[in-house]
KEKE-3310 file (N, C-alpha, C; in steps of 0.2 Angstrom, whole numbers, plus 5000, padded with zeros to 4 digits):
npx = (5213:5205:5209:5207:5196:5200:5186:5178:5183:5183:5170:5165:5171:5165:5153:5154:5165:5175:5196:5205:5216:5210:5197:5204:5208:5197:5190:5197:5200:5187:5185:5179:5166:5155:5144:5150:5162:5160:5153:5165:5172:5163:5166:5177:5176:5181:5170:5160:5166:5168:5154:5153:5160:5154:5151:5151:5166:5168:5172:5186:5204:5217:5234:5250:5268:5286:5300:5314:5323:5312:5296:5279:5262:5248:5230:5217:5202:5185:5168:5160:5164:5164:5169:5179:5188:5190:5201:5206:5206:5213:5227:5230:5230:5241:5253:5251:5258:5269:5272:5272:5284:5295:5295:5293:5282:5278:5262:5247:5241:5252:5256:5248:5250:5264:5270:5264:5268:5274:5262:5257:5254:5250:5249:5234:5228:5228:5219:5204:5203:5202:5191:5181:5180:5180:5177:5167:5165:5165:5182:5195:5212:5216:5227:5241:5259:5275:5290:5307:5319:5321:5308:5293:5278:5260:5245:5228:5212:5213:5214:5208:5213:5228:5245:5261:5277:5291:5307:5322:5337:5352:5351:5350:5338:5332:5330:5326:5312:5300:5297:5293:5283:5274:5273:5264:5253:5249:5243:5234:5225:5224:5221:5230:5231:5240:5261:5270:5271:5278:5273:5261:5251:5253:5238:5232:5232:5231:5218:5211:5215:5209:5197:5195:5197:5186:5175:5179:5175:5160:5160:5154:5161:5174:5176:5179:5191:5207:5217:5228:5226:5217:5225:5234:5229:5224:5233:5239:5229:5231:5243:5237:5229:5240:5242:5233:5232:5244:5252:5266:5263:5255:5246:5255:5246:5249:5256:5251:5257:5267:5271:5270:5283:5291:5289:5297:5309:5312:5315:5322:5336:5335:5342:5352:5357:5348:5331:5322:5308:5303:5293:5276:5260:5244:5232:5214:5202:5192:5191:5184:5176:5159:5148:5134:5119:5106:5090:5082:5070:5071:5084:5080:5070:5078:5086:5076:5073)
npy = (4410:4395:4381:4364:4349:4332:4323:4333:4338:4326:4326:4338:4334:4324:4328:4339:4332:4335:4338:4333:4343:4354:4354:4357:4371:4378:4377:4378:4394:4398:4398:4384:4382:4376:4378:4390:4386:4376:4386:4394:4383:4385:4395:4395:4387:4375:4366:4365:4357:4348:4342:4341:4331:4315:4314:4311:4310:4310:4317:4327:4328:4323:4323:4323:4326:4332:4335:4336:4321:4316:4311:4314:4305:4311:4311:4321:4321:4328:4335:4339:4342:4354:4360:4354:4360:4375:4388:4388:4374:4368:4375:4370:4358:4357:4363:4352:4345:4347:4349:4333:4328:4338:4335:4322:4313:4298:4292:4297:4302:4307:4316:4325:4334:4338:4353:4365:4369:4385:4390:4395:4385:4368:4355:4348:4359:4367:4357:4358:4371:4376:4368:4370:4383:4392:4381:4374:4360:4343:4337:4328:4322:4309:4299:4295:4292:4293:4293:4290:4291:4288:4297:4299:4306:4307:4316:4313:4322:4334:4330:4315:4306:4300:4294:4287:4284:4273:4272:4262:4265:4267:4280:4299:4305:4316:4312:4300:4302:4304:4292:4286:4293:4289:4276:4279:4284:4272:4265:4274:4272:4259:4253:4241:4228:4221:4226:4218:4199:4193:4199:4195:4185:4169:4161:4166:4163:4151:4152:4157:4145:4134:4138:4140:4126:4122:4128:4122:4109:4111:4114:4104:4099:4102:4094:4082:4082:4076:4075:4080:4087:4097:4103:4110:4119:4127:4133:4141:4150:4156:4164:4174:4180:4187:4195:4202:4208:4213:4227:4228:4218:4222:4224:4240:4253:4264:4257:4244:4234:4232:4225:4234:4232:4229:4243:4250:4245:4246:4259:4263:4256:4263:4274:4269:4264:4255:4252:4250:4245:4247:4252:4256:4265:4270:4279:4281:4297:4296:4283:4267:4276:4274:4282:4293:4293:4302:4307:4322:4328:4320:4329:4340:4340:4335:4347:4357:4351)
npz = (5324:5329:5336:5330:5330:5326:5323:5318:5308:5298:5296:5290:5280:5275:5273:5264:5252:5251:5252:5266:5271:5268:5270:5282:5285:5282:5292:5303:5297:5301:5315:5320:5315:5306:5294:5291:5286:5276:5267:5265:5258:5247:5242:5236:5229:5232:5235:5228:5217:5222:5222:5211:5204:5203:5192:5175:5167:5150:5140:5133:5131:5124:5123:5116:5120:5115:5121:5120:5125:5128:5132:5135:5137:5137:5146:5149:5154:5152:5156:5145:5125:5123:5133:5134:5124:5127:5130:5142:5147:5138:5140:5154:5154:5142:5154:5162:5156:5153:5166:5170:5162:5169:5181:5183:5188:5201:5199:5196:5207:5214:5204:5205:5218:5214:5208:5197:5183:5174:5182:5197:5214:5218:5206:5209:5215:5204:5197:5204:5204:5193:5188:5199:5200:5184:5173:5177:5179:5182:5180:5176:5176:5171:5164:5163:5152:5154:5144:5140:5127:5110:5102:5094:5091:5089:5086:5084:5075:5084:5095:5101:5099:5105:5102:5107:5101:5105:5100:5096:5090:5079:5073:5070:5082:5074:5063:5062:5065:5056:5053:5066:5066:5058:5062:5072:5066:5060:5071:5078:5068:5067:5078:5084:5096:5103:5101:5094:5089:5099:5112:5113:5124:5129:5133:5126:5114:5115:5117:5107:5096:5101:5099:5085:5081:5087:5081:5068:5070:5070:5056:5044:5031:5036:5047:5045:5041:5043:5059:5060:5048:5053:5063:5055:5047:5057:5063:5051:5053:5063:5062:5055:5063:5070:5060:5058:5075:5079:5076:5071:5060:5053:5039:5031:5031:5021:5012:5007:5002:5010:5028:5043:5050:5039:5030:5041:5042:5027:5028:5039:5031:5020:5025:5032:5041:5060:5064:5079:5083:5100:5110:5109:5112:5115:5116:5119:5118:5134:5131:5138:5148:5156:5149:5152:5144:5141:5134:5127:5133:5147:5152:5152:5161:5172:5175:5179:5192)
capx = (5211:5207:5210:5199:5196:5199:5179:5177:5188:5180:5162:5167:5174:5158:5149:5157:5167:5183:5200:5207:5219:5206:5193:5207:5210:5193:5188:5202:5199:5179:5182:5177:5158:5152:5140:5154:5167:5156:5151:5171:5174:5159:5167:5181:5175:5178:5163:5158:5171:5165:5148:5152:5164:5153:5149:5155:5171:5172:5175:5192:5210:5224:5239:5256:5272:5291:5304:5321:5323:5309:5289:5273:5255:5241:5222:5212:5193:5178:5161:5157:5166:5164:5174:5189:5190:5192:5209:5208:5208:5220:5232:5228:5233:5250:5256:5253:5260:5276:5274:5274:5291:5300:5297:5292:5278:5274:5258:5241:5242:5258:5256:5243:5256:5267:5269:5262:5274:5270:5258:5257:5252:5250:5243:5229:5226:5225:5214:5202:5202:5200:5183:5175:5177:5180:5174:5162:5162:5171:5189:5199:5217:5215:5231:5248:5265:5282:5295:5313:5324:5320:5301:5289:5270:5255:5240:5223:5208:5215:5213:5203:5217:5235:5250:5270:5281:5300:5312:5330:5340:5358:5351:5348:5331:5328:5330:5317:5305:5294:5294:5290:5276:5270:5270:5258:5247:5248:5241:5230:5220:5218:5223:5233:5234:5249:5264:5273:5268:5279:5269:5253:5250:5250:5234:5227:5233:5229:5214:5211:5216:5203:5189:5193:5195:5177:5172:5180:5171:5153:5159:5153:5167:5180:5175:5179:5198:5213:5216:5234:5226:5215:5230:5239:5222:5223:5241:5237:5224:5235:5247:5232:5228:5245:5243:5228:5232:5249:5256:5272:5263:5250:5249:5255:5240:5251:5258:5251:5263:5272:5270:5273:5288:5294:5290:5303:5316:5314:5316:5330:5339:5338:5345:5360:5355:5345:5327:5318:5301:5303:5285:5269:5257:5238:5225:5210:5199:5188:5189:5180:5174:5152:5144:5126:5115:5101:5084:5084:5067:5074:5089:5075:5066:5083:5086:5071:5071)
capy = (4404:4391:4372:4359:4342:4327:4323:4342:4338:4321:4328:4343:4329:4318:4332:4341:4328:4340:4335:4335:4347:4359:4357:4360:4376:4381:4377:4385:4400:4399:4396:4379:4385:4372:4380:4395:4382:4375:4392:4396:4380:4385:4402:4394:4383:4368:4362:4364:4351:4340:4340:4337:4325:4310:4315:4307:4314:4307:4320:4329:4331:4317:4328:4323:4333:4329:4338:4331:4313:4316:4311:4312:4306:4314:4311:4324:4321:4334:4331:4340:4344:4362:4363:4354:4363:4381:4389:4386:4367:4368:4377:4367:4351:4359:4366:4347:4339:4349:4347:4328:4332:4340:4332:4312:4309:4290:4293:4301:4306:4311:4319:4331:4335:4341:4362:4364:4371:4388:4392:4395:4379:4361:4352:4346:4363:4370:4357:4362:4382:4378:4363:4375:4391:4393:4377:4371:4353:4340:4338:4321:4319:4301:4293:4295:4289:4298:4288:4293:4288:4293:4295:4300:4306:4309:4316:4314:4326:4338:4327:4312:4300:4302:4290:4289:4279:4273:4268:4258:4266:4270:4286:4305:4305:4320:4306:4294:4305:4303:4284:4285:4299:4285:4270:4281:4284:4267:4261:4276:4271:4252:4250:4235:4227:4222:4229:4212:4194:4190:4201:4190:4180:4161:4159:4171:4160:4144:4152:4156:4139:4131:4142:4139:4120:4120:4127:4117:4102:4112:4113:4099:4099:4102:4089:4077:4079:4073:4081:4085:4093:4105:4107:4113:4125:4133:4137:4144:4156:4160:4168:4180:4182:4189:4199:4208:4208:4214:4233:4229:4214:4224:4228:4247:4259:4268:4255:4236:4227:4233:4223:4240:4231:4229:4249:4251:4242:4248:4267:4262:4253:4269:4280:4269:4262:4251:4256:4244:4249:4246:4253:4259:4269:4272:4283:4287:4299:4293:4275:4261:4277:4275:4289:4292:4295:4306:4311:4332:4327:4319:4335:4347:4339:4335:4354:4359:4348)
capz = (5321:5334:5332:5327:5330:5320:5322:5315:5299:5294:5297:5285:5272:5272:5269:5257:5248:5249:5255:5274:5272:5263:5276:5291:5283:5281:5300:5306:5296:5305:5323:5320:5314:5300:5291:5289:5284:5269:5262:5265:5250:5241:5235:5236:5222:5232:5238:5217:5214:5227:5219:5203:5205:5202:5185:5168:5163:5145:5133:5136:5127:5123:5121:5118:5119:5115:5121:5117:5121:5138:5129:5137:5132:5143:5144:5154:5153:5154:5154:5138:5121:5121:5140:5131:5117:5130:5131:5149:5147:5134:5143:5158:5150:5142:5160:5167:5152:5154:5174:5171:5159:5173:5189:5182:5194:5198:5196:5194:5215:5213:5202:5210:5224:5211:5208:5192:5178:5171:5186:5205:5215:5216:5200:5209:5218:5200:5194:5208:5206:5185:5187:5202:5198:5176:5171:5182:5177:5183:5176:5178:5176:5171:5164:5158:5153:5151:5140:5137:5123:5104:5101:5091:5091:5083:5089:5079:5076:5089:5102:5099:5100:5104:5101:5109:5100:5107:5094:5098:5084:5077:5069:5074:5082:5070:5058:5061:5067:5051:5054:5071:5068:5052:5065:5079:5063:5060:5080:5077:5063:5067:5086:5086:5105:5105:5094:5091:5092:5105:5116:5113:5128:5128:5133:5121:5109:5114:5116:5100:5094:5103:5097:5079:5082:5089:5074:5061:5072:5068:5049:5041:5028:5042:5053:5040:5039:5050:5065:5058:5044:5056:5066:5051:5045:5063:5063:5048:5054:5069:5056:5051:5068:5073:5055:5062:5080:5080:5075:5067:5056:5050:5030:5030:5027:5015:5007:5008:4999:5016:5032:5048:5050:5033:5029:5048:5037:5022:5030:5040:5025:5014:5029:5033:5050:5062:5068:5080:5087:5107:5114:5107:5120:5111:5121:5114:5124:5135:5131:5144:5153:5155:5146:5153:5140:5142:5130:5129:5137:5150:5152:5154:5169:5179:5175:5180:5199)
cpx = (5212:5207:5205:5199:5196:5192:5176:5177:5184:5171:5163:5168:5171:5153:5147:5160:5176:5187:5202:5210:5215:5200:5196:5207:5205:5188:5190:5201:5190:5176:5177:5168:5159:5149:5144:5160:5165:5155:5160:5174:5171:5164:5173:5184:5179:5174:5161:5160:5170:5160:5146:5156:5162:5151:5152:5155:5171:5172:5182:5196:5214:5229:5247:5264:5280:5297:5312:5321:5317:5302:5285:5267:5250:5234:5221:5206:5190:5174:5159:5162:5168:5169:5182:5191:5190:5200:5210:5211:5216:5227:5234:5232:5242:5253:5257:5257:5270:5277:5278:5284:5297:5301:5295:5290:5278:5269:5253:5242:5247:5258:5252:5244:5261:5269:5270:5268:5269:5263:5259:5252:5254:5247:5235:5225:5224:5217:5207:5199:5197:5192:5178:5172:5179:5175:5167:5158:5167:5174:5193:5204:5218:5222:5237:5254:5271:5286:5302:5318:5321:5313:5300:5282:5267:5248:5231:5216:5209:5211:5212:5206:5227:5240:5257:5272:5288:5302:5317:5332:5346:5358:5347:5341:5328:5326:5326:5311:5299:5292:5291:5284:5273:5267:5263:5253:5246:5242:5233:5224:5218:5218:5224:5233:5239:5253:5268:5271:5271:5275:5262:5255:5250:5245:5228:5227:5231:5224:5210:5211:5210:5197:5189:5194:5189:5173:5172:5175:5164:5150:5158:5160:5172:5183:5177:5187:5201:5213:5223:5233:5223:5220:5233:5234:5226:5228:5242:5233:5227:5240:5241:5228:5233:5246:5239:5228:5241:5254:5260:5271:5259:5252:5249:5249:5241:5255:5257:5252:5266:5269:5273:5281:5294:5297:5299:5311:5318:5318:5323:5336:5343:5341:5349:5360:5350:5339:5322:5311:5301:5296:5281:5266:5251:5233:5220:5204:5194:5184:5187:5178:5165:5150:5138:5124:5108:5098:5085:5078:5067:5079:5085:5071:5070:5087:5081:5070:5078)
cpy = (4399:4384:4368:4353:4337:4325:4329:4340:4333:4323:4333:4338:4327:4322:4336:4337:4333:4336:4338:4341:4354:4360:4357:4367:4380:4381:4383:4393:4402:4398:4392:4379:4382:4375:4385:4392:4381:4383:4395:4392:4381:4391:4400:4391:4375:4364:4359:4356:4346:4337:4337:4331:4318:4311:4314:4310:4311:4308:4322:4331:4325:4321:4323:4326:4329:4334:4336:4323:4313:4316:4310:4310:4304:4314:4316:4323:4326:4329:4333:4344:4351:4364:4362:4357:4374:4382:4388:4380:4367:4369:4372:4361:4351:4359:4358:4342:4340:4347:4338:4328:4332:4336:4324:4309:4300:4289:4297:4307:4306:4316:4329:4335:4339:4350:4360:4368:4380:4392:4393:4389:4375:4361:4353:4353:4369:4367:4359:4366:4382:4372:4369:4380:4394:4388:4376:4366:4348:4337:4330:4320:4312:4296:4298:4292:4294:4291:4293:4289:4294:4290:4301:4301:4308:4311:4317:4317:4329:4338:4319:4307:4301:4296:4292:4282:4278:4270:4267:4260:4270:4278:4289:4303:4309:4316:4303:4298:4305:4297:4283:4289:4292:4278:4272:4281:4276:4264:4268:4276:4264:4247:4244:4233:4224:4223:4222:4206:4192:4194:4200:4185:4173:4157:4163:4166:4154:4144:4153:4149:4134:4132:4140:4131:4117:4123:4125:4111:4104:4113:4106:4096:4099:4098:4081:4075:4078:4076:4085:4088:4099:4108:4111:4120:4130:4136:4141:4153:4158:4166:4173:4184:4189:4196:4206:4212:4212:4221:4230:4223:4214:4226:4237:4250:4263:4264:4247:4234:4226:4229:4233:4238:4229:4239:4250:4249:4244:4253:4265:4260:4262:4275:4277:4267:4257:4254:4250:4247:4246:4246:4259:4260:4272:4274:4287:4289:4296:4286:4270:4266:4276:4280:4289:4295:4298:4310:4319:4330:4328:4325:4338:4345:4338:4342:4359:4357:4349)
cpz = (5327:5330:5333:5328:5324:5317:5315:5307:5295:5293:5291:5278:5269:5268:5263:5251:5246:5254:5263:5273:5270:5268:5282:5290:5284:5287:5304:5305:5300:5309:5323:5317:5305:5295:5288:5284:5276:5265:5260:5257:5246:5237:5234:5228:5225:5232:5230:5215:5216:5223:5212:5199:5204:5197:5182:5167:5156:5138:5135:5130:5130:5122:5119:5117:5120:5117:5122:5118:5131:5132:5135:5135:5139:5141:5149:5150:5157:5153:5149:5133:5122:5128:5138:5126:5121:5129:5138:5152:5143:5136:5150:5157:5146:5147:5160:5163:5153:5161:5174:5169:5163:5179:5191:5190:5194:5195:5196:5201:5215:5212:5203:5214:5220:5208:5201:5187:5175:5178:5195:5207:5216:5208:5203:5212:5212:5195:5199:5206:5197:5187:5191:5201:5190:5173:5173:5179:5181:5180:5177:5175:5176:5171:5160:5156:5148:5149:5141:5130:5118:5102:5097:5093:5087:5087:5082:5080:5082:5097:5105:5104:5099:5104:5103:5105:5102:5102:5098:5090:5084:5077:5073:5076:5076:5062:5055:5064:5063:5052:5059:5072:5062:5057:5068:5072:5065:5066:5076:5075:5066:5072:5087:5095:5107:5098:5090:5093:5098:5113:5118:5116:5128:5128:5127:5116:5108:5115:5108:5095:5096:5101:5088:5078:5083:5084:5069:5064:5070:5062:5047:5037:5033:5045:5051:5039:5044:5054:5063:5053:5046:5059:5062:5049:5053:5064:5056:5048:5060:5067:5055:5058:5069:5066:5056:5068:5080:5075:5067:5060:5053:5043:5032:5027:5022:5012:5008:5007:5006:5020:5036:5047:5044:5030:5035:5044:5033:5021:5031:5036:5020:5020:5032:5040:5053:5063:5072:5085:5095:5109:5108:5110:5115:5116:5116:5120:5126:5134:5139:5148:5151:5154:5148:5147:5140:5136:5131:5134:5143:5154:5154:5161:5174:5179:5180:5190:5201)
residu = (UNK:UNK:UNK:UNK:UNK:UNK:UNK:UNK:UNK:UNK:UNK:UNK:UNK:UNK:UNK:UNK:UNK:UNK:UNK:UNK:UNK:UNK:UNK:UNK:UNK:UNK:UNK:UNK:UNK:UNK:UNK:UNK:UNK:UNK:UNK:UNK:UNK:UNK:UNK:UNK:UNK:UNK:UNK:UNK:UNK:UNK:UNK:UNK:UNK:UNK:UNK:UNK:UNK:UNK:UNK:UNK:UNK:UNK:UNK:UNK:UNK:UNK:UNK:UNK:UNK:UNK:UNK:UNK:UNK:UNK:UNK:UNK:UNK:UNK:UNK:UNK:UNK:UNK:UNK:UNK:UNK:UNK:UNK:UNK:UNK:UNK:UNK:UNK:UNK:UNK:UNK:UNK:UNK:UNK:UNK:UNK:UNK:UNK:UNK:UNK:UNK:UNK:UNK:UNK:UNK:UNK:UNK:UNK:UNK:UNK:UNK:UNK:UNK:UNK:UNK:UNK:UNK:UNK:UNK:UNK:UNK:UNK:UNK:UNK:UNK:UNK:UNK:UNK:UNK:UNK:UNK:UNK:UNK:UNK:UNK:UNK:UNK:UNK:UNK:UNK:UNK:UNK:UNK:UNK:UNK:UNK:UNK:UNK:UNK:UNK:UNK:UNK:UNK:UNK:UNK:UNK:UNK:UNK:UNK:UNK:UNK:UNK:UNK:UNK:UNK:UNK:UNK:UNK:UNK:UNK:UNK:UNK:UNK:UNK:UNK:UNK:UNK:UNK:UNK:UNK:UNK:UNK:UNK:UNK:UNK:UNK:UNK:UNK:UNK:UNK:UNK:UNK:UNK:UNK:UNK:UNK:UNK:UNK:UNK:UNK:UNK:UNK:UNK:UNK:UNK:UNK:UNK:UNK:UNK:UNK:UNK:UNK:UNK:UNK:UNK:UNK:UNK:UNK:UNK:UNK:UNK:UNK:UNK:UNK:UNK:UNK:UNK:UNK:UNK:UNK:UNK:UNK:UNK:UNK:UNK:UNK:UNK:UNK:UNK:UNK:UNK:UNK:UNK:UNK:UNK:UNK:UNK:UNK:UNK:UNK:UNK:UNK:UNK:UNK:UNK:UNK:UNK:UNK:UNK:UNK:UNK:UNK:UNK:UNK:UNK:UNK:UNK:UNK:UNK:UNK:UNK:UNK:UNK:UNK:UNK:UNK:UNK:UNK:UNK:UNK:UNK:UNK:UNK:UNK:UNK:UNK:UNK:UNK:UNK:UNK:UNK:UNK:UNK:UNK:UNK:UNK:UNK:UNK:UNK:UNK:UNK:UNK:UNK:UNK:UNK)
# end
């Protein structure tokens, strides 16, 4: 193996779109001969990776996984249903939910650096091996977050949308575990964005207020009363704001006499203890990524070239 120049290594990268240390490796191994190098990441199943690496990820798997008082909640994205629903993904997603687990990356590139749990490896050197050479689509370890304390989750349609809840509580985790799997439904079904109103911005709010101000002014009827009776309307509507906007102030789905946070108390009350919802964490797959859409017409002619 002779040695290679830094020129070499970047020329190698721009071309293929693989990492430094992946095209040093694959020079060196081909006395610097380019054209040997590339075919060396192609069987490698890099070069694959490289190529298909600008292609929408935004099907996938939300996973999340609790092992005593250590949770995580994991997105990996594919580009099509059928790839996430493999046992290769599958497992693929486990290993890294457990890797996060053990060795509490910072983040994403971190976490890629990481020796994968359950396998030989890096993470990233597994996702790699699995997009180029099984899958061959590309794969994206998009987001995650590890919590610790007493939590709870809930994952829906075996995948779709997953949910971490932390609790602040007197009582056994095994305890509250139903409450806190009842909240994540909760977020699940009607995605609050924030869990409680102190978590709503001041400006959100003042926005808000503004917006419904300039509409009581385009009501006729509206426009007509004091300003201290709109002020009082709008503070009004702010309350119903924070009832829709806010988790713990939403009518319970399973029982809307309940406020979220009324059912939290209820529960607590009958189990002889405190329960105070801390954090909520809501991932649904593939949200705010662009999805190209493409006619079968269309599919068959960029197949076809």
């Amino acid at each position: 193996m002779g040695k290679v120049s830094v020129a070499e290594i970047k020329e190698l990268m721009k071309s293929t779109g693989v990492g430094m240390m992946d095209c040093k490796k694959a020079l060196e191994a081909n006395d610097g001969d380019m054209d040997k190098a590339i075919e060396f990441l192609r069987e490698k199943g890099l070069a694959t990776q490289a190529k298909k690496s600008g292609r929408a990820a935004a099907e996938g798997v939300v996973t999340a996984v609790v092992k005593g008082n250590v949770g995580v909640l994991l997105e990996v994205n594919t580009e099509t249903d059928f790839a996430a629903n493999t046992d290769d993904i599958r497992n693929f997603v486990a290993n890294v939910a457990e890797t996060i687990i053990e060795k509490n990356p910072a983040d994403v590139e971190a976490l890629k650096n990481e020796a994968i749990a359950n396998g030989t490896g890096t993470v990233g050197e597994a996702l790699t091996e699995l997009a180029g050479m099984k899958i061959r689509e590309n794969i994206v370890i998009r987001r995650f977050v590890r919590m610790e304390g007493k939590l709870a989750s809930y994952i829906h349609n075996g995948g779709s949308i997953g949910v971490m809840v932390k609790m602040d509580t007197d009582l056994d985790a095994d305890k509250v575990a139903y409450i806190g799997k009842d909240v994540a439904m909760q977020s699940a079904a009607l995605n609050a964005p924030y869990v409680k109103r102190e978590d709503v911005p001041a400006e959100v709010i003042e926005n808000e207020k503004k917006i419904m101000l300039a509409q009581m002014a385009e009501d006729p009827k509206m426009a007509s009363k004091p300003e201290q009776v709109r002020v009082k309307i709008v503070e009004g509507k702010v309350g119903k704001y924070y009832s829709e906007n806010c988790l713990l102030e939403q009518a319970f789905v399973k029982d809307d006499k309940l406020t979220v946070q009324g059912y939290v108390d209820a529960e607590a009350k009958k189990l002889g203890g405190n329960i105070k919802i801390v954090d909520v964490v809501r991932y649904e797959r593939g949200e705010g990524v662009e999805k190209k859409e493409e006619n079968f017409a269309d599919e068959i002619a960029n197949m076809i070239k």
